[in-house]
C-alpha positions in Angstrom: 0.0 0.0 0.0 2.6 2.5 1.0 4.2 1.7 -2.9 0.9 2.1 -4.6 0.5 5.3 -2.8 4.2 6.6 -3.1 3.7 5.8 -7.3 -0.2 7.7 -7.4 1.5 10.4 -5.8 4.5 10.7 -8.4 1.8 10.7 -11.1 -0.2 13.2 -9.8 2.9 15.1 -10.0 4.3 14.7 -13.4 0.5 15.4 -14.7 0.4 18.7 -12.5 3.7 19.9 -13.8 2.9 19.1 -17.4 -0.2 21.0 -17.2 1.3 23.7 -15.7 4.6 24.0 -18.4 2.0 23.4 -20.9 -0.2 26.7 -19.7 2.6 28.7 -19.8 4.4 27.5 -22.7 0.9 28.9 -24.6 1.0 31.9 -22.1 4.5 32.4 -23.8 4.2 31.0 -27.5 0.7 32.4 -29.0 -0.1 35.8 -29.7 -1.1 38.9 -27.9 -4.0 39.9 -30.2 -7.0 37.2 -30.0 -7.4 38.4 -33.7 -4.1 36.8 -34.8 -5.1 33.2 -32.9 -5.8 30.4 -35.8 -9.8 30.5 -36.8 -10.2 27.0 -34.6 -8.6 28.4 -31.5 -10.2 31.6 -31.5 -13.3 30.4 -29.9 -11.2 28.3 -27.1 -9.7 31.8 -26.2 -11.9 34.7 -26.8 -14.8 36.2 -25.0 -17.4 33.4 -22.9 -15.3 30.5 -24.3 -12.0 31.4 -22.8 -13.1 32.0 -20.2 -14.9 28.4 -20.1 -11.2 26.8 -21.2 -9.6 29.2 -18.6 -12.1 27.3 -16.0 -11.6 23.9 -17.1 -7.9 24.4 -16.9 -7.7 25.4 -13.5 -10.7 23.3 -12.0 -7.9 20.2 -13.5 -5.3 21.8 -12.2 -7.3 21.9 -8.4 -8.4 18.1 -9.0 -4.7 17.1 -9.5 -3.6 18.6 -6.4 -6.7 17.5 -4.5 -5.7 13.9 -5.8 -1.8 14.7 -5.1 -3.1 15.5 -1.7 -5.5 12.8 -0.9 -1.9 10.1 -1.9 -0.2 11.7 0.5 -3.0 10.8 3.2 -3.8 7.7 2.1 0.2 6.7 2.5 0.3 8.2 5.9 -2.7 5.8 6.9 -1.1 3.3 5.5 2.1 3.9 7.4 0.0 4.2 10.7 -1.7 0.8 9.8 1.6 -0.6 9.0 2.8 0.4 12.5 -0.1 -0.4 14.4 0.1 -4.0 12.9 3.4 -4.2 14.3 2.7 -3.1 17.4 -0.1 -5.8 17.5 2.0 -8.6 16.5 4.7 -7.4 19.0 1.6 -7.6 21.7 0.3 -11.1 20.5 3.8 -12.2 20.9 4.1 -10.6 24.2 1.1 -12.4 25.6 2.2 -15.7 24.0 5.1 -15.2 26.2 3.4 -14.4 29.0 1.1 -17.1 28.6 4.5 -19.7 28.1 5.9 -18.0 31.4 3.1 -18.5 33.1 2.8 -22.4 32.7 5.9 -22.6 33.3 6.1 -21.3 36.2 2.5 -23.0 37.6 4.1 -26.3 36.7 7.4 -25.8 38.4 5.6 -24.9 41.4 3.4 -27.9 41.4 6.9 -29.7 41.2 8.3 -28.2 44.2 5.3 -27.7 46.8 2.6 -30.1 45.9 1.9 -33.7 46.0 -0.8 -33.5 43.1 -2.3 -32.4 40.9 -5.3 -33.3 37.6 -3.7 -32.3 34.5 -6.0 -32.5 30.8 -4.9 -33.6 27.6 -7.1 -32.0 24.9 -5.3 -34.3 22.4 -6.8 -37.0 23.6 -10.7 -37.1 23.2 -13.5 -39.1 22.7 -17.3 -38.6 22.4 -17.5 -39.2 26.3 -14.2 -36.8 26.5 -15.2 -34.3 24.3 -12.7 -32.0 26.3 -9.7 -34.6 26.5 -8.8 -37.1 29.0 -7.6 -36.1 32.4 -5.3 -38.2 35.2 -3.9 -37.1 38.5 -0.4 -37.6 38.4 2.3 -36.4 41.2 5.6 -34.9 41.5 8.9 -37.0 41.7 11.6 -35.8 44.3 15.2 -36.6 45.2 14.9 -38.3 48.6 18.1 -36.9 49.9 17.5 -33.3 48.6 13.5 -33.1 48.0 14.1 -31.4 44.6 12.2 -32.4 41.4 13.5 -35.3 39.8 14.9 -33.8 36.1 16.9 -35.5 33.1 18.8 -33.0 31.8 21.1 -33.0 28.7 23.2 -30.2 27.0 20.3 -28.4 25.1 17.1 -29.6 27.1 15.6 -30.8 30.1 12.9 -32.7 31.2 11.0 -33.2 35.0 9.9 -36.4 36.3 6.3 -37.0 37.0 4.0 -40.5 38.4 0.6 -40.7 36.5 -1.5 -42.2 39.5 -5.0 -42.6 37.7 -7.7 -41.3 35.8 -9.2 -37.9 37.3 -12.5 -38.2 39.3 -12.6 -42.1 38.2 -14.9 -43.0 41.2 -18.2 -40.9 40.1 -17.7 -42.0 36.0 -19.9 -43.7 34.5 -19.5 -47.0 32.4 -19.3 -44.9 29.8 -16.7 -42.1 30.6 -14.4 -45.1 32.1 -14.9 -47.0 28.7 -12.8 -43.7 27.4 -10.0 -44.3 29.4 -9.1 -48.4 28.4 -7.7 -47.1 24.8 -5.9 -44.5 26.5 -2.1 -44.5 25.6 -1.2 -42.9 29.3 -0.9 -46.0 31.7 -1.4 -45.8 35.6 0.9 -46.0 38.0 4.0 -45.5 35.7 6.7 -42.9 35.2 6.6 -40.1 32.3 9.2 -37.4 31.2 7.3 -34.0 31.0 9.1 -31.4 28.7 7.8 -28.0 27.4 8.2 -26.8 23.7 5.6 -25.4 21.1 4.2 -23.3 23.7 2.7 -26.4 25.7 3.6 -29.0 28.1 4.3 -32.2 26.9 4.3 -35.7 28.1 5.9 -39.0 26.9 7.5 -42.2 28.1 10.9 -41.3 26.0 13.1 -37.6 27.0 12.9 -37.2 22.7 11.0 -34.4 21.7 8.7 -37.2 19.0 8.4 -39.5 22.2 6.4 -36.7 24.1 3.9 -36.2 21.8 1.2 -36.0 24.8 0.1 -32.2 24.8 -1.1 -31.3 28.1 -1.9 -28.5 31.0 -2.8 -28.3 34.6 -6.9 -28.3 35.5 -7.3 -27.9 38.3 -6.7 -30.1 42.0 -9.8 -31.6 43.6 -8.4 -34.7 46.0 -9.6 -37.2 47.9 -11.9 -36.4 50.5 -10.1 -35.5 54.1 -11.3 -34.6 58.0 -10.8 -31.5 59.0 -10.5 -30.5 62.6 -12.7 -27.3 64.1 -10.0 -24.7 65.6 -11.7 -26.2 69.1 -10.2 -29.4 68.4 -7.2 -28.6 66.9 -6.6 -26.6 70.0 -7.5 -29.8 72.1 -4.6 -32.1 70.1 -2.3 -30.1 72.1 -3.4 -28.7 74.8 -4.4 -29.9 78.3 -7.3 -32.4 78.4 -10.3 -30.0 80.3 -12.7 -33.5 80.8 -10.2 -35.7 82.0 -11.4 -35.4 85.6 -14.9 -35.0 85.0 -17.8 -37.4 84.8 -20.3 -37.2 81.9 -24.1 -36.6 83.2 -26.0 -36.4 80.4 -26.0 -35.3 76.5 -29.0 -33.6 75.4 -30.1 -33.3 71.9 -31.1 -29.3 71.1 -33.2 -28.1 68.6 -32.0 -24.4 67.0 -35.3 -23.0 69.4 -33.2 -24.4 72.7 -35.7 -26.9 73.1 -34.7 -30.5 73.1 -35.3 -33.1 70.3 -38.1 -35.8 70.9 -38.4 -36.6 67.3 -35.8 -36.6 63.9 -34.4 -32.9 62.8 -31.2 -31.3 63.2 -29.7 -30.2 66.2 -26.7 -29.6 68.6 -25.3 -32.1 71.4 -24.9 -30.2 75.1 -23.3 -32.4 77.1 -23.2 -32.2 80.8 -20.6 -32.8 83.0 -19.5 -32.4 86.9 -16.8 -32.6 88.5 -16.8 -31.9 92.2 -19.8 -30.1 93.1 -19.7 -28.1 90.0 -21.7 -28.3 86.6 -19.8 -27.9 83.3 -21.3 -27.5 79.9 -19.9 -28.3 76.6 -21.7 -27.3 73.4 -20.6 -29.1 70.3 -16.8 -29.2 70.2 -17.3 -25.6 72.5 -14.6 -25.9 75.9 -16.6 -26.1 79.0 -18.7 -24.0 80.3 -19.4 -23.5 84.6 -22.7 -23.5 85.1 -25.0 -22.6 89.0 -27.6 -21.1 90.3 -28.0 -17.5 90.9 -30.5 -16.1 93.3 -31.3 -12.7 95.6 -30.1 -12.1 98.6 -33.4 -11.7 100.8 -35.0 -14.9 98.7 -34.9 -18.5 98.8 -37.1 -19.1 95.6 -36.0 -16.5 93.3 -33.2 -18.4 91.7 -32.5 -19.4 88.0 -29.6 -20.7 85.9 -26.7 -19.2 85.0 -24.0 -20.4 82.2 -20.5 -18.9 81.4 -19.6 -17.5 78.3 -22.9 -18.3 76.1 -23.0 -15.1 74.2 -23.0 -16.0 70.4 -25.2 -19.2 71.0 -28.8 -17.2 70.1 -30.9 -14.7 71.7 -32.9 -14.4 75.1 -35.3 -16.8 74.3 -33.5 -19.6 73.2 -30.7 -19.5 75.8 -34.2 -19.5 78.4 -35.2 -22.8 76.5 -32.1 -24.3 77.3 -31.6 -23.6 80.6 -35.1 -25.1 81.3 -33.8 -28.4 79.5 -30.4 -28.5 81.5 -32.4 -27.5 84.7 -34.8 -30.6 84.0 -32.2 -32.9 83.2 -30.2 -32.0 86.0 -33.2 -32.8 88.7 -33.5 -36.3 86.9 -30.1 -37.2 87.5 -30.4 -36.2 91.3 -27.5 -33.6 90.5 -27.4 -30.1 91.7 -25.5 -27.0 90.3 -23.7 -25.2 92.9 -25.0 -21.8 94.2 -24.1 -18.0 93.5 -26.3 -15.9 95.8 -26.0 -12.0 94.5 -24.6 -9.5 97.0 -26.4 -6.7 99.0 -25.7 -3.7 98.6 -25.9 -0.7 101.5 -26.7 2.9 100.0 -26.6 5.2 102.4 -30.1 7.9 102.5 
């Protein structure tokens, strides 16, 4: 385009300046007097017709420059397109890198800090793997130093993984497990794992034709696993609050704090004692002291009263509860211990 545009504007050029020599070579070269013009040319120069030729001249002369002109645009835009495909190229090729750097550098991790991981090969697919097959395979380490396992040569290198089995194989069907018996990656063996052509690549062989297994990392969801609440972590380690106690009771509770007769959710509240005192424990919760409180001057005003229960529901359901804990207490013969509330003297 920049050519094309570079030649219009040479012609535009040559046909301005020939136009131009040529109006003043006749400027020069015919006669002063219309009189003395040739009979044919007379009408081209005198009166209403030269001035018709006089407009035709010029109005060519404008429309050559305005084409001269409009060249010159038309190769600047083309040298703007020209750069700004470059500069899009130069982008493309910076993502690809970026992309490339990037899974490199999510593999290597996965070498160094995990056990696992599901990686997909979108070469390999099948109606009932329409996005490729995927396995679970695991990092290889050097028992003495507990870096990756590599082969390395002169001009290359390649890690060392384990392919353990196919990816979510317990919840596949017949049919998605029928997928995997024609599959050239075999369980529970050894495979080099090299990067080139802007993938990673797995094969039996370090050659760059025997890893012709294009994959990438999908994503990591492992066998299922217990996890502790922070209240029993805390418990693997630190002093055992039960050991001396004795268990009373474990009451089912409802969300309501009212206990269970029937089938639904709820929460175990277990009692304990240990000495004369009451203890509470609420789920995995530490325990709790529990006693009565009651006024000074009465003997029958008295209700329950349990440490640390804000968090565990409102006024009306921590009532609820302490009804239940008060009932099950009388029916195992068990009392809390007593807290009578001070009086106070203020003077008149």
């Amino acid at each position: 385009m920049g050519a094309i545009g570079l030649t219009r504007r040479r012609i535009y050029l040559v046909l301005f300046a020939f136009i131009l020599a040529g109006l003043v070579g006749v400027i020069f070269l015919l006669p002063e007097n219309p009189e003395d013009f040739p009979k044919y040319v007379r009408p081209l120069v005198d009166g209403y017709g030269g001035n018709l030729s006089a407009e035709i001249v010029g109005s060519l002369v404008f429309l050559l420059l305005a084409f001269y002109l409009d060249a010159e645009v038309e190769e600047k835009i083309d040298h703007i397109r020209e750069a700004a495909a470059k500069s899009e190229s130069i982008l493309s090729r910076r993502e690809d890198l970026l992309r490339n750097e990037m899974a490199i550098a999510g593999f290597e991790s996965f070498q160094r800090r995990e056990t696992y991981h599901d990686v997909r090969f979108p070469d390999l697919k099948s109606d009932e793997a329409p996005l490729g097959l995927q396995y679970t395979i695991e990092p290889v380490r050097d028992p003495q130093t507990g870096e990756p396992a590599r082969f390395e040569t002169e001009t290359s290198s390649a890690y060392l993984v384990k392919v353990r089995e196919p990816a979510y194989w317990d919840v596949m069907d017949d049919a998605r497990r029928a997928a995997y018996e024609n599959s050239p990656i075999r369980e529970n063996e050894f495979y080099f794992c090299r990067f080139f052509n802007d993938d990673w690549h797995m094969g039996a062989a370090f050659g760059g034709f025997d890893c012709p297994y294009r994959f990438y990392l999908s994503g990591k969801l492992g066998p299922m696993i217990s996890v502790p609440s922070a209240n029993e972590f805390a418990e693997s380690f630190l002093p055992d609050p039960f050991a001396k106690m004795q268990t009373i009771a474990s009451l089912p509770i409802r969300e309501d704090g009212l206990l269970l007769v029937d089938e639904g959710s709820c929460t175990p509240y277990d009692l304990y004692v240990e000495g004369e005192t009451l203890f509470l424990r609420i789920g995995d919760s530490p325990p709790k002291r529990m006693h009565l409180s009651g006024s000074p001057d009465s003997d029958s005003d008295w209700s329950l009263e349990i440490e640390n229960m804000r968090g565990y529901g409102d006024g009306r359901k921590l009532a609820n509860v302490n009804l239940e804990i008060l009932r099950a207490v009388r029916e195992h013969g068990v009392s809390p211990s007593t807290r009578r509330a001070r009086r106070t003297n203020r003077r008149a």
